[in-house]
N, C-alpha and C positions, 0 to 999 in steps of 0.2 A: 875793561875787557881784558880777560888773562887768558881764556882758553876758547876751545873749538866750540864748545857749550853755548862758551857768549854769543862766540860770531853766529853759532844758528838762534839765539834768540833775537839776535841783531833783524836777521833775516824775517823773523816769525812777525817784527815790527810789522813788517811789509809785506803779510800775506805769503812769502816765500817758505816753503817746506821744500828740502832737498834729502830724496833718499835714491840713491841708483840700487846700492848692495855691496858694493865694494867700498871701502874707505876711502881709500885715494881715490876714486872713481866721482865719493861725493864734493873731495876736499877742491878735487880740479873744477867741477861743477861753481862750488861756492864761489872760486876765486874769480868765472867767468861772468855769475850771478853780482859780485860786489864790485866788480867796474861797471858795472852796467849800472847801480846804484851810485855810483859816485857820478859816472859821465853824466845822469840825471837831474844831479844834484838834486839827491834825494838824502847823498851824508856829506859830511865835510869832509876838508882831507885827514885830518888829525883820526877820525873814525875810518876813514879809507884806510890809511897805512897803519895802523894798529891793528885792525882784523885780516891785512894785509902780509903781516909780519907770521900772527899768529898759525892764518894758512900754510906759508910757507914752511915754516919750523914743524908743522905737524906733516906736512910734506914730504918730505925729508922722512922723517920719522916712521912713514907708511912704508917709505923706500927703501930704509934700511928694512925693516923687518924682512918685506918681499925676499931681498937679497939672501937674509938669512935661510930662506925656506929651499935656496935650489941650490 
C-alpha cells in the first residue's frame, strides 16, 4: 500500500465507499472509517499504520494546498 488509491481499495475490501466532495473532507472521513476497522479487528496493525501514515501525509498535503489558495 503506497497511496490514497490503495487505502480506498483497502476500504472497497469492506463494502466502504467514501466520497463527501472535498478531499481532505474524504481523507478525515477515511482516517475515522480505518480505526473503526482496525478497533474491529477487521485489519492488523501493520495494515492499520501503513494506510494510517499514508492518510496522514496526504493530509498534510490537502493543507498545504488549501493554504496556498487564500
Amino acid at each position: 500500500m503506497e497511496s490514497l488509491y490503495d487505502v480506498q481499495q483497502l476500504f472497497k475490501q469492506f463494502g466502504i465507499y467514501i466520497y463527501v466532495g472535498a478531499r481532505i473532507y474524504d481523507i478525515e472521513l477515511m482516517t475515522i472509517e480505518l480505526k473503526n476497522l482496525y478497533e474491529g479487528r477487521l485489519i492488523d496493525k501493520d495494515t492499520y499504520m501503513t494506510a494510517w501514515r499514508i492518510l496522514k501525509r496526504e493530509h498534510h498535503i490537502e493543507e498545504s494546498r488549501q493554504k496556498g489558495k487564500y
